[in-house]
N, C-alpha and C positions, 0 to 999 in steps of 0.2 A: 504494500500500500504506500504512495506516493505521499509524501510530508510537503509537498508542494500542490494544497489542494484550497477550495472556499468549501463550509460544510454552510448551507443553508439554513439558517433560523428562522428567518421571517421571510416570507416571498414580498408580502407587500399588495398592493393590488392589481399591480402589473408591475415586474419587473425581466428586463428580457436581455440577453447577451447581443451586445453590436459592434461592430465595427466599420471599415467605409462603404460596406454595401460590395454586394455583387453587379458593378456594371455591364454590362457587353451582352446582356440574356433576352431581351426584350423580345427576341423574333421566335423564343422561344415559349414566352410567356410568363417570364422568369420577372419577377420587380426588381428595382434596385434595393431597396431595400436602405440598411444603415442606420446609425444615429442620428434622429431625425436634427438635434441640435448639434450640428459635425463642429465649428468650432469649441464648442462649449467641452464636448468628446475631445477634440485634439490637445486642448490645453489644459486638464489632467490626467490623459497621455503622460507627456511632456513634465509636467511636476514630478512623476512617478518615476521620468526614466523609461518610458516606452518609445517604442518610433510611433509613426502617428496610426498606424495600420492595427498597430493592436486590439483586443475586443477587450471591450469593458462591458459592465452593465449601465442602465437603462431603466429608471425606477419612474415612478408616476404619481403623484398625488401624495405618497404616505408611505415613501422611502421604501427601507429593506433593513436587514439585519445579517449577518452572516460570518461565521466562524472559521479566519483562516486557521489550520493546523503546524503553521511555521510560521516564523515574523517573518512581516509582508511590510512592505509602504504603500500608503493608501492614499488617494486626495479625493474631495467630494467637491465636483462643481456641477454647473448647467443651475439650475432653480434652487435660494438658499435656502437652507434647510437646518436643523439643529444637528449634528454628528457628536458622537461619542463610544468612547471604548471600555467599556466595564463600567457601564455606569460615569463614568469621569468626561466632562467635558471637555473637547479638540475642537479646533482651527476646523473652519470650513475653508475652500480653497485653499487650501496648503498642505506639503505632503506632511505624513503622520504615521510614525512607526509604532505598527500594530503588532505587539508580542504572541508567538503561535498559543492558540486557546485561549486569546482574550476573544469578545464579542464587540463587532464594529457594529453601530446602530446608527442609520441611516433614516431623519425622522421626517415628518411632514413638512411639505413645504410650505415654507412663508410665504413665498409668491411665486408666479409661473409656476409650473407643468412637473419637468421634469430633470432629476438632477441623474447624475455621471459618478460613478463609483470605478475610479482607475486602480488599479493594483501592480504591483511590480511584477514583472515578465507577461502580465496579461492575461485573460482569461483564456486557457489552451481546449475548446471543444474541438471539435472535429471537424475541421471546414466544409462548404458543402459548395461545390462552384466555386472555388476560391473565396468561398466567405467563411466568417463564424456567426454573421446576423442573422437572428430571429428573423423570420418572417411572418405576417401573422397571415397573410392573403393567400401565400402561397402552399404554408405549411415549412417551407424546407428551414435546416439551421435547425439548433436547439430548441426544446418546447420552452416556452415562458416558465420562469421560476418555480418551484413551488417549495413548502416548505421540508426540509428533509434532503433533497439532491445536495450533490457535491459535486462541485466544478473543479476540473482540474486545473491550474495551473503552469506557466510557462515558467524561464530561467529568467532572472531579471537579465537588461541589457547595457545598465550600466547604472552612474549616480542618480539617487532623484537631485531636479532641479534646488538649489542652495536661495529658497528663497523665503521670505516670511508669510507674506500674499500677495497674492494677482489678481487685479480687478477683472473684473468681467460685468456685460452688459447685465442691466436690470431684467427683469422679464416686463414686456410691452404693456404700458397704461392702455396704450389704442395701440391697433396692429395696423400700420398704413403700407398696404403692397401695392406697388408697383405694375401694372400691369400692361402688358402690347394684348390689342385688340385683335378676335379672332382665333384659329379661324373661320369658325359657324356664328361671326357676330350677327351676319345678314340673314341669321333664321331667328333674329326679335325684332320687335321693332323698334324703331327710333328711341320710344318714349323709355324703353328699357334698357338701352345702352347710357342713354342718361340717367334711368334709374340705377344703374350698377355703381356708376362714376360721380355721382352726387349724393346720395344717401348713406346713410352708417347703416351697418349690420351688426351682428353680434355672434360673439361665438358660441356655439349650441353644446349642451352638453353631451350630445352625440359623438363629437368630433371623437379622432381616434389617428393611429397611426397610417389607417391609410387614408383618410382624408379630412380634414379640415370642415366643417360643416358649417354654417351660418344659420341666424335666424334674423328676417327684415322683410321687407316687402319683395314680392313674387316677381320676378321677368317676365314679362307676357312675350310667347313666340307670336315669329312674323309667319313661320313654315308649319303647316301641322304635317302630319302622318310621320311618320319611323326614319330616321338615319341609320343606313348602313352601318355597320361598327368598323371603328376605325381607330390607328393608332394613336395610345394615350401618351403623353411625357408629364416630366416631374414639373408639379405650378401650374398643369392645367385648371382651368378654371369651369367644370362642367354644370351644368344646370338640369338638376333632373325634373320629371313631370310636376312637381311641387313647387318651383319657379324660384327655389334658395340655392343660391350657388354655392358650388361644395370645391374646394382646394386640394390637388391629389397631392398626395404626400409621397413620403418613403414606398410606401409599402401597398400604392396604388395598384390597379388593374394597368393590363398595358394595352387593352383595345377595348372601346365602351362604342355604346348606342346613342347615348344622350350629348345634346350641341356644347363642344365646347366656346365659350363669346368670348373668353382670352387665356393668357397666360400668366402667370407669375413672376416675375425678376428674381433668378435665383437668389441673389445677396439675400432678398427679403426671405425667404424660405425658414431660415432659422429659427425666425422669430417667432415663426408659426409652432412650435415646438412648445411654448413657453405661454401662450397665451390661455388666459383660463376662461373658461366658459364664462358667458355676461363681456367680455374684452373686447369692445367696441373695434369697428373690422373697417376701413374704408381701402377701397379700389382707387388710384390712380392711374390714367394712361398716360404710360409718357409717348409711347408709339403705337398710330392706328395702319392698316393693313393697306 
């Protein structure tokens, strides 16, 4: 038995192993998949002493808990949160040497989504497509958390970073994306391309790692009858028969039915990670078709 392992305490209410995703799948029907918040994921990576590829976990709402079997260094970013090891309060963003059989507690978040639990050498599942990301659409990668599993572990790869703390973004008051128009905008009307770009929406407690969901006034299409299905990418913006645009995410389908009326700006994609349901949503176009 490997002394280089995480024995699970608390799964959490979703927590799930990620890394940068499997690119290159799409024709297969593979998602990309990934840390939905990739910088947040790379920059305690990097505190820990990982390259950026490594797989961490991916906690949601009400953290994790879990018990490595050898000292490990830890850092917890993406959404703050309270951390602590045997009961004893630690440093959020910064690394934190956790002795084998103490308990890392990873608590709810103060605000936004979802925070990042890096560890040294990285979490070693069994890649699948060159990944180790959970997928939740697709199935492949590891199952999400549960209480009892044990992850095994990688070699560390070198020092963790020699720092105190590193700032990182808040999680978003308002979530304002960015968006190029298209290209099924010409299946609404007028009045609803304006309604997309001039009204706030809000984000629905539905939302989830494969899409982003809203709640706000309906888009009225300009096209009735069926669209052929057709290829999805990451920040599409698609509107289903209910008329609230839903944001594909990570862990997206990669061919859908339903019009997409634009896209997302990747930079903005992260943010979406972090936004908590109620978190006021406005669309901007900076470019139309």
């Amino acid at each position: 038995m490997t002394d280089r392992a995480l024995a699970v305490v608390r799964a959490g209410a979703l927590t799930t192993v990620q890394d940068q995703g499997r690119p290159g799948h799409a024709h297969l029907g593979v998602p990309h998949s990934g840390a939905l918040d990739a910088p947040a994921a790379a920059l305690v990576n990097r505190l820990v002493g990982n390259p950026p590829e490594a797989a961490l976990l991916e906690t949601t709402l009400n953290g994790c808990a879990v018990r490595p079997r050898s000292a490990v260094t830890v850092a917890v970013g993406g959404a703050p949160c309270p951390v602590s090891v045997d009961g004893r309060p630690v440093a959020w963003g910064a690394p934190v040497r956790v002795p084998g059989g103490a308990l890392l507690s990873v608590g709810t978040a103060a605000s936004g989504v979802r925070s990042y639990v890096g560890v040294s050498g990285g979490v070693a599942v069994e890649p699948v497509l060159g990944s180790r990301s959970t997928d939740l659409l697709s199935g492949l990668g590891p199952p999400p958390l549960t209480d009892g599993m044990v992850l095994p572990l990688g070699r560390p790869n070198g020092p963790h970073a020699r720092v105190d703390l590193i700032p990182q973004p808040r999680p978003p008051l308002e979530l304002v994306l960015r968006v190029t128009l298209g290209p099924r905008d010409d299946w609404f009307t007028a009045a609803a391309v304006h309604t997309l770009t001039t009204r706030t929406y809000r984000v629905s407690s539905a939302s989830n790692r494969i899409g982003l969901r809203t709640e706000g006034p309906a888009l009225e299409r300009a096209v009735g009858g069926e669209l052929p299905s057709e290829g999805m990418v990451l920040g599409a913006v698609q509107v289903p028969p209910d008329g609230r645009p839903v944001v594909f995410l990570a862990d997206h389908p990669t061919t859908g039915g339903y019009p997409v009326i634009a896209v997302v700006h990747p930079d903005d994609l992260p943010a979406t990670a972090q936004a908590a349901p109620g978190t006021p949503v406005r669309f901007v176009v900076v470019r139309s078709r």
